[in-house]
C-alpha positions as protocol buffer text, in pm:
chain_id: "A"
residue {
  index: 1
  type: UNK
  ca { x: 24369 y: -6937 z: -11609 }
}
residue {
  index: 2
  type: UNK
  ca { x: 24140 y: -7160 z: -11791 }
}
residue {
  index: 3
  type: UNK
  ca { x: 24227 y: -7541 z: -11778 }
}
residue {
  index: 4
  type: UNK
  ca { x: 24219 y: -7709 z: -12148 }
}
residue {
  index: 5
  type: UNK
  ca { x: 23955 y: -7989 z: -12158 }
}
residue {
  index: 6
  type: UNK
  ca { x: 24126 y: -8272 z: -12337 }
}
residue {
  index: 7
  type: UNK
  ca { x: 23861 y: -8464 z: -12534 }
}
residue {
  index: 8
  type: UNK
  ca { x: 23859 y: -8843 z: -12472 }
}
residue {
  index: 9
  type: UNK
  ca { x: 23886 y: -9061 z: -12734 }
}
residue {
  index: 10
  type: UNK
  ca { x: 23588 y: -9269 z: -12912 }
}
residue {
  index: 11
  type: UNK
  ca { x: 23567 y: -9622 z: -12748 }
}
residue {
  index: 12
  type: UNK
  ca { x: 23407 y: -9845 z: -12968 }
}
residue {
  index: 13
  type: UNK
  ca { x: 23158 y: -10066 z: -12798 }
}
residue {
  index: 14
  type: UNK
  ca { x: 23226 y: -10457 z: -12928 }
}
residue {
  index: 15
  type: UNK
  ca { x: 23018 y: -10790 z: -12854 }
}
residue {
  index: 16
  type: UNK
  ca { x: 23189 y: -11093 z: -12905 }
}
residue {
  index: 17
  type: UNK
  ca { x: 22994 y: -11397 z: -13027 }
}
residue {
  index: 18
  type: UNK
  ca { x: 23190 y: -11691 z: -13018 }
}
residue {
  index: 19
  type: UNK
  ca { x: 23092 y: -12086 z: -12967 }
}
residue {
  index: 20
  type: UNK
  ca { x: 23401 y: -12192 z: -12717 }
}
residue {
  index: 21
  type: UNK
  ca { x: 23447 y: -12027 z: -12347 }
}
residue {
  index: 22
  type: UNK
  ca { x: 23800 y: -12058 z: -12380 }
}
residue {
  index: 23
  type: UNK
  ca { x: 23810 y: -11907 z: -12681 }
}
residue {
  index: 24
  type: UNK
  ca { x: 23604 y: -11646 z: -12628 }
}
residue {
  index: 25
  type: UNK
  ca { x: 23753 y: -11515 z: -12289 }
}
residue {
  index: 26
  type: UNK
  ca { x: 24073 y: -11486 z: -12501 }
}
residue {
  index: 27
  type: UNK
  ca { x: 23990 y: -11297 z: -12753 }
}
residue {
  index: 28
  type: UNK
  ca { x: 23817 y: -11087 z: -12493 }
}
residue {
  index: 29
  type: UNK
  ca { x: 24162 y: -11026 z: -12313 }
}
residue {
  index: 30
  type: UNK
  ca { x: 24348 y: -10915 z: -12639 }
}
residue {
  index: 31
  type: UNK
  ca { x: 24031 y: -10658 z: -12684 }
}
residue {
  index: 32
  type: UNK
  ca { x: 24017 y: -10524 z: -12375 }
}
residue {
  index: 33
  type: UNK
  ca { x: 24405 y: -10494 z: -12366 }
}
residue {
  index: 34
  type: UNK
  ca { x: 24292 y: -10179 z: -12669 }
}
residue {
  index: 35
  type: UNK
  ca { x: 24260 y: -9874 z: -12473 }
}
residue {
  index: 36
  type: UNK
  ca { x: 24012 y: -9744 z: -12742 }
}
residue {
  index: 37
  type: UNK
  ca { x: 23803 y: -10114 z: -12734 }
}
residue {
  index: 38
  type: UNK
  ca { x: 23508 y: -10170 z: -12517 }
}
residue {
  index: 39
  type: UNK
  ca { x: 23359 y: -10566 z: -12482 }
}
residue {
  index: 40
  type: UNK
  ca { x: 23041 y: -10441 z: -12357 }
}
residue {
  index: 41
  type: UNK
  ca { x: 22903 y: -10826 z: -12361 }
}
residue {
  index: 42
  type: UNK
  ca { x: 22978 y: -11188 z: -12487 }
}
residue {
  index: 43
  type: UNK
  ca { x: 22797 y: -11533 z: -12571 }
}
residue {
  index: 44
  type: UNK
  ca { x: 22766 y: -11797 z: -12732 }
}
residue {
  index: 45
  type: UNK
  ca { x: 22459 y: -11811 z: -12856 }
}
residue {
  index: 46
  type: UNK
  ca { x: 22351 y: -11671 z: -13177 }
}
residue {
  index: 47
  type: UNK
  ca { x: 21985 y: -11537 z: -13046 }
}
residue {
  index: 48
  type: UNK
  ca { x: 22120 y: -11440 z: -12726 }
}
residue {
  index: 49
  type: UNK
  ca { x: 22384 y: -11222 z: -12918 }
}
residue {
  index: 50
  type: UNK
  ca { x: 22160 y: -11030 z: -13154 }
}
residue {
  index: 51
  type: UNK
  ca { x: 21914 y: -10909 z: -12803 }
}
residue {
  index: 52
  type: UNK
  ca { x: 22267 y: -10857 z: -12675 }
}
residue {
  index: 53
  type: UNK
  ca { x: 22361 y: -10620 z: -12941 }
}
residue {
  index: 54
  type: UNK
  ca { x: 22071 y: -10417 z: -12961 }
}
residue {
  index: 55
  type: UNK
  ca { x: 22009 y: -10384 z: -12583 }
}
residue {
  index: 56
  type: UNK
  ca { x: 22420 y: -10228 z: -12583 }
}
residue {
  index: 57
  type: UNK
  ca { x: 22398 y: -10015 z: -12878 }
}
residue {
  index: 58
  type: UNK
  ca { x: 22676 y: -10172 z: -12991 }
}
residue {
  index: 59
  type: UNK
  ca { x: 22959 y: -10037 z: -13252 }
}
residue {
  index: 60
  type: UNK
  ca { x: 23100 y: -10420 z: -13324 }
}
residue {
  index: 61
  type: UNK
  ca { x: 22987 y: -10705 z: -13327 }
}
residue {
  index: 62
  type: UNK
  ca { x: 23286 y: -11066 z: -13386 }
}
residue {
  index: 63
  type: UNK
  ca { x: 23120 y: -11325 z: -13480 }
}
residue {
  index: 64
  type: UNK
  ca { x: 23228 y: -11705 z: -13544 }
}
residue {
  index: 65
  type: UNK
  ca { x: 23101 y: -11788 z: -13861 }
}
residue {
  index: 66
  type: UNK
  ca { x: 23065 y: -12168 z: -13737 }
}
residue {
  index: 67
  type: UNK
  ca { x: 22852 y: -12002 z: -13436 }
}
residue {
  index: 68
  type: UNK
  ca { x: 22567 y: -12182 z: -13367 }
}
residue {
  index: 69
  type: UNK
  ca { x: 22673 y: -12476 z: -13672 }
}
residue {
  index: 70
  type: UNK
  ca { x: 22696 y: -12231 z: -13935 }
}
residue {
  index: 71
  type: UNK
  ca { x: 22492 y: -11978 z: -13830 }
}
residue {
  index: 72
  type: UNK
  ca { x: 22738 y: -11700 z: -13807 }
}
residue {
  index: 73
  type: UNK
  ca { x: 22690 y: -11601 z: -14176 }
}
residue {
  index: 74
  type: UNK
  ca { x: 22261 y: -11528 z: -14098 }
}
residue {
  index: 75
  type: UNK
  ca { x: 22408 y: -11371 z: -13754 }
}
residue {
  index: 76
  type: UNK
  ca { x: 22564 y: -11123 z: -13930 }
}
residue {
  index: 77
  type: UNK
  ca { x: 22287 y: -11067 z: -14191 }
}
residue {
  index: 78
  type: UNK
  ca { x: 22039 y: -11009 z: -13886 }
}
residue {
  index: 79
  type: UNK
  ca { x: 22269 y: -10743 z: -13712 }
}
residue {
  index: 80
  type: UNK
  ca { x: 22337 y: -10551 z: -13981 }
}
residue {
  index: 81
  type: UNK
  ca { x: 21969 y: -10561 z: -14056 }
}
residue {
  index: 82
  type: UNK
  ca { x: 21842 y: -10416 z: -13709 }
}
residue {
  index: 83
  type: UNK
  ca { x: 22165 y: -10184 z: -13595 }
}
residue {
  index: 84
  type: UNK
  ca { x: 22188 y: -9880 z: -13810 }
}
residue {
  index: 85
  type: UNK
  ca { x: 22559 y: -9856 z: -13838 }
}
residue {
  index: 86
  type: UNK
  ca { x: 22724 y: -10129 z: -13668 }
}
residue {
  index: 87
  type: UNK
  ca { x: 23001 y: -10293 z: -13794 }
}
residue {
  index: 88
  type: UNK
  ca { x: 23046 y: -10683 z: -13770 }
}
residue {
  index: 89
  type: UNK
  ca { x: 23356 y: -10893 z: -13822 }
}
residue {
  index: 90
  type: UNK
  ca { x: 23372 y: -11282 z: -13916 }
}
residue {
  index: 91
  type: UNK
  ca { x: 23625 y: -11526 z: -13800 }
}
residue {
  index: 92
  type: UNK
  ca { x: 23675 y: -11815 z: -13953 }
}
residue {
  index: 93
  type: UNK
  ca { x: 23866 y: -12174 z: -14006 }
}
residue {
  index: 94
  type: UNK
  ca { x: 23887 y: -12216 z: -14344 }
}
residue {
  index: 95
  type: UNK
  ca { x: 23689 y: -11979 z: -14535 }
}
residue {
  index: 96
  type: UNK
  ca { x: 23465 y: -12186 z: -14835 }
}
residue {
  index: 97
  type: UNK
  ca { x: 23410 y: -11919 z: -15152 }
}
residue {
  index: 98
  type: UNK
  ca { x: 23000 y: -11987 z: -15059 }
}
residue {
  index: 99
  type: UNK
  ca { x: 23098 y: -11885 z: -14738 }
}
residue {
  index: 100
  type: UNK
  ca { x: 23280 y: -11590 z: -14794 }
}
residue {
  index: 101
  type: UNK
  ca { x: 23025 y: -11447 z: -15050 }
}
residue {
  index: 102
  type: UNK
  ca { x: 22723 y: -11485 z: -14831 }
}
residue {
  index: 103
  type: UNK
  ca { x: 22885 y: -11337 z: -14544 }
}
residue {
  index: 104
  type: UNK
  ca { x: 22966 y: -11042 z: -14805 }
}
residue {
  index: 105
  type: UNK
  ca { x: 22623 y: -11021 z: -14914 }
}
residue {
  index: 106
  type: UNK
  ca { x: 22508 y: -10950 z: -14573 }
}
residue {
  index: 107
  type: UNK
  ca { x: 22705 y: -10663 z: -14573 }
}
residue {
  index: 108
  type: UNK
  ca { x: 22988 y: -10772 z: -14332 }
}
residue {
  index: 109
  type: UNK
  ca { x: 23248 y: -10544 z: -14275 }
}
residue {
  index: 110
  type: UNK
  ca { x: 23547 y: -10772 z: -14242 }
}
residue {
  index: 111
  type: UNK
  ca { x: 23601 y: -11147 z: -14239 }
}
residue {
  index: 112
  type: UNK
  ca { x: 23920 y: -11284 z: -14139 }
}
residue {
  index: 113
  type: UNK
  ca { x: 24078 y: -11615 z: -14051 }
}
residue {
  index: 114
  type: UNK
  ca { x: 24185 y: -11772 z: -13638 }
}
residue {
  index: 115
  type: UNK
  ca { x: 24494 y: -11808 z: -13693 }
}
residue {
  index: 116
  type: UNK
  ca { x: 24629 y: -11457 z: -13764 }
}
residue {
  index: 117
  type: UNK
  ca { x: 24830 y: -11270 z: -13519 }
}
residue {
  index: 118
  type: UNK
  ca { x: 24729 y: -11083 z: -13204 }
}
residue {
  index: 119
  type: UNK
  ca { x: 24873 y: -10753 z: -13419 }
}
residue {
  index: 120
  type: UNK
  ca { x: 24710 y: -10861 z: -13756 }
}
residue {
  index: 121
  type: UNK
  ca { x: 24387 y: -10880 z: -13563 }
}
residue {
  index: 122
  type: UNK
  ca { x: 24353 y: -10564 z: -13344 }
}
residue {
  index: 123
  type: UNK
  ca { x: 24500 y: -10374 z: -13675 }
}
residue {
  index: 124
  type: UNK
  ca { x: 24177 y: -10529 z: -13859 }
}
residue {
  index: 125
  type: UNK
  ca { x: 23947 y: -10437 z: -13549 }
}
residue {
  index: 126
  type: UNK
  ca { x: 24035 y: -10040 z: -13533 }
}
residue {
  index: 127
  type: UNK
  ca { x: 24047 y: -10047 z: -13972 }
}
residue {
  index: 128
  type: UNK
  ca { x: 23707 y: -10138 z: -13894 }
}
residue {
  index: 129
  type: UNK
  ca { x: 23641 y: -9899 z: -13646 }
}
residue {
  index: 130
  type: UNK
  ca { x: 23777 y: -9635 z: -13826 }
}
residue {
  index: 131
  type: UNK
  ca { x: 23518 y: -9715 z: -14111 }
}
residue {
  index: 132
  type: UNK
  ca { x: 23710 y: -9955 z: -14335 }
}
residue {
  index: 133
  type: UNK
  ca { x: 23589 y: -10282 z: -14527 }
}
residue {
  index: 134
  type: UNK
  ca { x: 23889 y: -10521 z: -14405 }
}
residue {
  index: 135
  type: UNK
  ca { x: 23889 y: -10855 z: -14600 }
}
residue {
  index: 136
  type: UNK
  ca { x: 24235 y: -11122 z: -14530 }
}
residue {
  index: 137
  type: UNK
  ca { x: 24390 y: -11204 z: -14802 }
}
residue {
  index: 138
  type: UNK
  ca { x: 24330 y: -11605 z: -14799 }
}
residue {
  index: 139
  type: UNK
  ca { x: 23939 y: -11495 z: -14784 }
}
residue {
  index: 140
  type: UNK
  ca { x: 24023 y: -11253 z: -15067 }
}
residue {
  index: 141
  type: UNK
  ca { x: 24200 y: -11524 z: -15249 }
}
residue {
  index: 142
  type: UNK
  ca { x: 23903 y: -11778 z: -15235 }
}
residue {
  index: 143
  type: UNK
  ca { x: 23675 y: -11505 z: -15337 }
}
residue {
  index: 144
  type: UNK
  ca { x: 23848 y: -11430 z: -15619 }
}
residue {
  index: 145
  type: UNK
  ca { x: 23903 y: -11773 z: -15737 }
}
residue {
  index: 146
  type: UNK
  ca { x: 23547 y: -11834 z: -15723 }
}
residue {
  index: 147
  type: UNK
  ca { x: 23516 y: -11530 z: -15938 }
}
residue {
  index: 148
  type: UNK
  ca { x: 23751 y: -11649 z: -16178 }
}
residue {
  index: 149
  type: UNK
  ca { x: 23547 y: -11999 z: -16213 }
}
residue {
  index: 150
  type: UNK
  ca { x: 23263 y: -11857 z: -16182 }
}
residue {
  index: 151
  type: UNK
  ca { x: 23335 y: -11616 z: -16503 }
}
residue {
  index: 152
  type: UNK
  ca { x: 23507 y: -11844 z: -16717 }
}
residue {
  index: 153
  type: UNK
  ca { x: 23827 y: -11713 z: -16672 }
}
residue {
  index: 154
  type: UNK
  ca { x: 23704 y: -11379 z: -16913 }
}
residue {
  index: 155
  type: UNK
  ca { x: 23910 y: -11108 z: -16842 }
}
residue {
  index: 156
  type: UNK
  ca { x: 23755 y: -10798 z: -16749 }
}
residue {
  index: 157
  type: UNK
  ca { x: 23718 y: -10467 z: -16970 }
}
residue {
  index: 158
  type: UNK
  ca { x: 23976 y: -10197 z: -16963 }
}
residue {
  index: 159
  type: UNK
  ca { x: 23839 y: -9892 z: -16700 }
}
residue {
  index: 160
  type: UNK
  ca { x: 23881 y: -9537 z: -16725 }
}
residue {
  index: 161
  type: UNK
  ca { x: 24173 y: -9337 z: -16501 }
}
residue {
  index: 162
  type: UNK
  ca { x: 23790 y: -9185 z: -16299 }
}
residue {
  index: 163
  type: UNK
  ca { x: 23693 y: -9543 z: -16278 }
}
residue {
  index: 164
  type: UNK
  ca { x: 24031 y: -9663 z: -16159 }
}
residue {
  index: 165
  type: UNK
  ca { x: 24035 y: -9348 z: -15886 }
}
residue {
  index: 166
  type: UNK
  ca { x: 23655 y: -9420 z: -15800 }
}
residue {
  index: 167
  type: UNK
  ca { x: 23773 y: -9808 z: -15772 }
}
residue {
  index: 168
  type: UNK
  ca { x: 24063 y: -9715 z: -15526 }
}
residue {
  index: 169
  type: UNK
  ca { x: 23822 y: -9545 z: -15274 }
}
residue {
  index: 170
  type: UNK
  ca { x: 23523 y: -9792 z: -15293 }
}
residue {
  index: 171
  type: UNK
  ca { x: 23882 y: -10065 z: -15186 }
}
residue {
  index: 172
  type: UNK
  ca { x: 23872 y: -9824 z: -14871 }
}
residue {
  index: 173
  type: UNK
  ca { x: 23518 y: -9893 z: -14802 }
}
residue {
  index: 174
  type: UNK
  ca { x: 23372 y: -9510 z: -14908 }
}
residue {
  index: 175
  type: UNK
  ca { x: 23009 y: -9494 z: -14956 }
}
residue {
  index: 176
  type: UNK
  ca { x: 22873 y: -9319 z: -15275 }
}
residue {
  index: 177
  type: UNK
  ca { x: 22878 y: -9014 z: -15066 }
}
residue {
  index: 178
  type: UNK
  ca { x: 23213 y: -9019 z: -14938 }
}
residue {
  index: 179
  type: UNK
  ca { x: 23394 y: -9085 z: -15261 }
}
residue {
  index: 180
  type: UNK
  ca { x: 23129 y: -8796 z: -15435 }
}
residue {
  index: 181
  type: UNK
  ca { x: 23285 y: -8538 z: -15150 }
}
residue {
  index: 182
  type: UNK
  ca { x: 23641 y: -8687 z: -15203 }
}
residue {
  index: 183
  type: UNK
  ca { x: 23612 y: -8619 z: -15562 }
}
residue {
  index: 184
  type: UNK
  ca { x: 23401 y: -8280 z: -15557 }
}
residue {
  index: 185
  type: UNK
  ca { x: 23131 y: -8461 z: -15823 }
}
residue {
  index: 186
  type: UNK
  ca { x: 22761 y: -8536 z: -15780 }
}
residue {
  index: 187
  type: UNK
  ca { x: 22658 y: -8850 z: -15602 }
}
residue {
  index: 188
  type: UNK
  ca { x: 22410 y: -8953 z: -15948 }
}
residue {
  index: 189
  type: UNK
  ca { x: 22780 y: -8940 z: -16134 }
}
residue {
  index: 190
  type: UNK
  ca { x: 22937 y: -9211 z: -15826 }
}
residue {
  index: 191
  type: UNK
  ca { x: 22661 y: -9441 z: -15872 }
}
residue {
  index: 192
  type: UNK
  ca { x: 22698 y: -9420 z: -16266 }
}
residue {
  index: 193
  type: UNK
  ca { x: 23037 y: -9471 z: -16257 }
}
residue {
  index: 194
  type: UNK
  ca { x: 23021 y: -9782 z: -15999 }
}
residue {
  index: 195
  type: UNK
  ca { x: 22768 y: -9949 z: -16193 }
}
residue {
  index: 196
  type: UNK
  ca { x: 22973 y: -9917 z: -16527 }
}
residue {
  index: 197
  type: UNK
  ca { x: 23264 y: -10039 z: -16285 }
}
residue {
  index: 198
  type: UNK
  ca { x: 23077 y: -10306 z: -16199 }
}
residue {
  index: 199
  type: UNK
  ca { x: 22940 y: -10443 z: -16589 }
}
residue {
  index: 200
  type: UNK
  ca { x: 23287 y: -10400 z: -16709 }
}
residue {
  index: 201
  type: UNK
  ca { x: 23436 y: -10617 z: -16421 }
}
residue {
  index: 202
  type: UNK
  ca { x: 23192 y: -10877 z: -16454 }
}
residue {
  index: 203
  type: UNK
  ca { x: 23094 y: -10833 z: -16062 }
}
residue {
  index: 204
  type: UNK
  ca { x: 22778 y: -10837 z: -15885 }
}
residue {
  index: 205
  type: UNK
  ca { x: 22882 y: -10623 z: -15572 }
}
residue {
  index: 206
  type: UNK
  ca { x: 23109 y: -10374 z: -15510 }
}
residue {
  index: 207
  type: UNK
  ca { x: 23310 y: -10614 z: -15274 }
}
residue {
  index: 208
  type: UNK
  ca { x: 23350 y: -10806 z: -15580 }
}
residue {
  index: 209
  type: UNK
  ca { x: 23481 y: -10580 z: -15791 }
}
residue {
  index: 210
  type: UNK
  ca { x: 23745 y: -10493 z: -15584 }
}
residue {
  index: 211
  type: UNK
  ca { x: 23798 y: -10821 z: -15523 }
}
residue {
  index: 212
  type: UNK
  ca { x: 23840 y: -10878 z: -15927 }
}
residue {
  index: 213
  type: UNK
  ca { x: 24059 y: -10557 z: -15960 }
}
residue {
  index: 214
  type: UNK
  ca { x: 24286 y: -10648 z: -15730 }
}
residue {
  index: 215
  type: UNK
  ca { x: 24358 y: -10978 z: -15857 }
}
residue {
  index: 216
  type: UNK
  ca { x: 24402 y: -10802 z: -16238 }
}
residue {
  index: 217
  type: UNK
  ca { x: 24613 y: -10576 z: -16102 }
}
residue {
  index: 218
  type: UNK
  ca { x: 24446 y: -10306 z: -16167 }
}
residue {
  index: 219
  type: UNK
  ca { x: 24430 y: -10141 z: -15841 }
}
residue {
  index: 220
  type: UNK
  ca { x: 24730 y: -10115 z: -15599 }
}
């Protein structure tokens, strides 16, 4: 009789770059309490943490966005630069509009706030894992209401029901790709759609737009 080989699940290999020790050993013990999280390394040092990253082929990367005075935002920019497909998450204070856009710009995939729960914060670690774009809803709300002041306070134009679906999936962080397979249409009619999504909204980014929809409502 042949045995069954169970196949083990995907542990996904995290560095944690955080200023404070104490801090830092914590959230260490809530990742390693995941039985699907690696921390493969730690420091507090911003250079130290992006040799650190490449040299463990790393999945995620936490960073403080106050890490190394406020380099945590250029952190991020430099990971995602040199990784192919890593995934970084920002932690922060207070999140500042400025701050949350930049770290958006480099192409973070989730930014969050300290003081959220032990279960709000593994649930946005394995979203990210799994391949989502996780943003908290106070760092949401700033973005937004930089958008708003920003624009003027215009409201945005009315989208098609194709725009509205496309809209939905680029919310669950689907690449043009993705959301072309989803949707059984050519990746050329994705990117024409998203960037009609994007004049109509009045956004610069596709994080922005969902951003903007989601405050007007017009995604769920």
């Amino acid at each position: 009789m042949v045995a069954e080989l169970r196949q083990r699940p995907q542990v996904t290999r995290v560095l944690v770059a955080l200023p404070h020790a104490l801090v830092r050993q914590g959230l260490i013990r809530v990742l390693e309490g995941l039985p699907d999280v690696e921390v493969v390394a730690h420091t507090g040092d911003t250079d130290e943490a992006l040799q650190l990253a490449q040299d463990f082929e790393v999945d995620l990367v936490v960073i403080d966005a106050d890490l190394g005075g406020d380099g945590g935002i250029e952190l991020a920019a430099q990971v995602k630069a040199v990784i192919d497909g890593v995934a970084v998450l920002v932690l922060a204070d207070r999140p500042a509009w400025a701050q949350v856009e930049r770290a958006l710009g480099a192409g973070v995939d989730g930014f969050t706030v300290k003081d959220v729960t032990v279960s709000e914060f593994t649930d946005t670690v394995r979203r990210i894992a799994a391949g989502e774009v996780v943003l908290h809803p106070t760092a949401a709300s700033v973005l937004a209401q930089g958008i708003v002041n920003s624009r003027g306070g215009r409201s945005p134009l009315p989208l098609t029901s194709r725009q509205r679906e496309i809209l939905r999936l680029l919310a669950l962080g689907l690449e043009n790709k993705q959301i072309a397979r989803r949707l059984d249409i050519g990746v050329h009619t994705v990117k024409t759609h998203v960037s009609r999504i994007l004049t109509k909204l009045g956004a610069s980014s596709r994080t922005e737009a969902v951003v903007t929809a989601m405050r007007e409502r017009l995604i769920g």
